[in-house]
Structure formats: C-alpha cells, structure tokens
C-alpha positions in Angstrom: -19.1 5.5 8.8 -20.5 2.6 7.1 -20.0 4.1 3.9 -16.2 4.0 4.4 -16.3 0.8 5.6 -18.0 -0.2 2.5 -15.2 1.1 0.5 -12.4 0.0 2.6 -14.4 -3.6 1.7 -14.3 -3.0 -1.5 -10.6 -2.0 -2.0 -10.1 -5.2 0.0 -12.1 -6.9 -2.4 -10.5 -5.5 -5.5 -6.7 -6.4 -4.4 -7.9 -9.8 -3.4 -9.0 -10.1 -7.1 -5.4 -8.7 -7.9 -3.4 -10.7 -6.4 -4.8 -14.1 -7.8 -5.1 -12.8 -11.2 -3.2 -14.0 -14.1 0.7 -13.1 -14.6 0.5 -11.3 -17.9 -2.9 -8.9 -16.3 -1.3 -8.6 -12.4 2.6 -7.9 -13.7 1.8 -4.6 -15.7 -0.7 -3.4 -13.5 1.1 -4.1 -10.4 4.4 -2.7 -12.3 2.3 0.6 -13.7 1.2 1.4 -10.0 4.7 1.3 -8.5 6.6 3.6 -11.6 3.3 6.0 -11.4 3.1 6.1 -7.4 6.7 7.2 -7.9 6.4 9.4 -11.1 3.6 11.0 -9.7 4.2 11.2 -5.9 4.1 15.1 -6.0 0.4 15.1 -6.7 -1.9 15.0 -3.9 -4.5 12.6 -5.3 -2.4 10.1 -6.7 1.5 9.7 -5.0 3.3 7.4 -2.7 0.0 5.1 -2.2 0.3 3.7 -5.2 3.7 2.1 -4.6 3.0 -0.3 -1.5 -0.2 -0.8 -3.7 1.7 -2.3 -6.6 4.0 -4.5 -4.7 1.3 -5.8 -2.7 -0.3 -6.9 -6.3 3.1 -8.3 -7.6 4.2 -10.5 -4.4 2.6 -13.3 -5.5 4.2 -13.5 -9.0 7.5 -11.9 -8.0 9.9 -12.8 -4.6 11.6 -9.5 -4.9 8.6 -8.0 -4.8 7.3 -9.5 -1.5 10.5 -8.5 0.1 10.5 -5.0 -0.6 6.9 -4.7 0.2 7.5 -6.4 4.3 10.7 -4.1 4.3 8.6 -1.1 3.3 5.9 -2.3 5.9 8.6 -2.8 8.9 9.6 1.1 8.0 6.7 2.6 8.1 5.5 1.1 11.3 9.1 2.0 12.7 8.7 5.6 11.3 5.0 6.0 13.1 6.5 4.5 16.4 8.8 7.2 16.1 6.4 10.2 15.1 4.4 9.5 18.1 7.5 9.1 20.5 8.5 12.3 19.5 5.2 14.3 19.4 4.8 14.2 15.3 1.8 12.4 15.4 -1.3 12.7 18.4 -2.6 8.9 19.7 -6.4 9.0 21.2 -5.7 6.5 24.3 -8.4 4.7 25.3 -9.5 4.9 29.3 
C-alpha cells in the first residue's frame, strides 16, 4: 500500500513540475500526450489516460485547454454516477 502511495506522490509531483514548466517544454509535451492517448487508445498500456493527462499539463498555457479538461472531468463523474445507478460499477459502502 505505501508503495502505491509513493507513486501516486510522485505522479503528483511530476505533473506539478509540468504544469509550471516553460511554454516551449509544457506545449509539446502536453500536445504529444493528448494526439498519442488518442492515436494509441487501443493499446492497453498506454490509451485514453494520456489525454486528460495532457490537458491537465496544457491548462495553464492554453484557455481551451482548461475548458475541455473540466468538461471532460464533469463527464466522467456523470458517466460513473451513472454506471453505479445502473449496476455497471460495484460501490463498497461503508457501515
């Protein structure tokens, strides 16, 4: 358990470093990871991850950017609400 928390820190970390980096290194990178998260969504290990990942690095330095990455967020909390409502997805309740 801690070891995934130590990653999920470091991913943190990482984008953190993304996001206030300079225009000409965050733009392709953020850029590359959106075109290659849709290019290469059929693959298991890379796919549609890399998308939200690469507008979360370009919000900063782009406005379109930001919007697309809440609207992406707003659907796929409204496409979980609606995977558990209809039995899709399994929530542990606490007692």
């Amino acid at each position: 358990m801690a070891e995934k928390e130590d990653v999920k820190t470091r991913l943190t970390r990482l984008v953190a470093q993304m996001r206030g980096a300079p225009r000409h290194v965050a733009i392709p990178v953020g850029v590359g990871l959106v075109i290659g998260g849709t290019i290469l969504a059929p693959l298991p290990i890379f796919g549609l991850w890399m998308a939200p990942l690469g507008l979360t690095i370009l919000a900063p330095h782009w406005s379109g950017a930001e919007r697309m990455s809440k609207r992406l967020r707003w659907q796929s909390m409204k496409m979980l609400r609606w995977s558990i409502r209809n039995g899709f997805v399994r929530v542990k309740r606490k007692g």
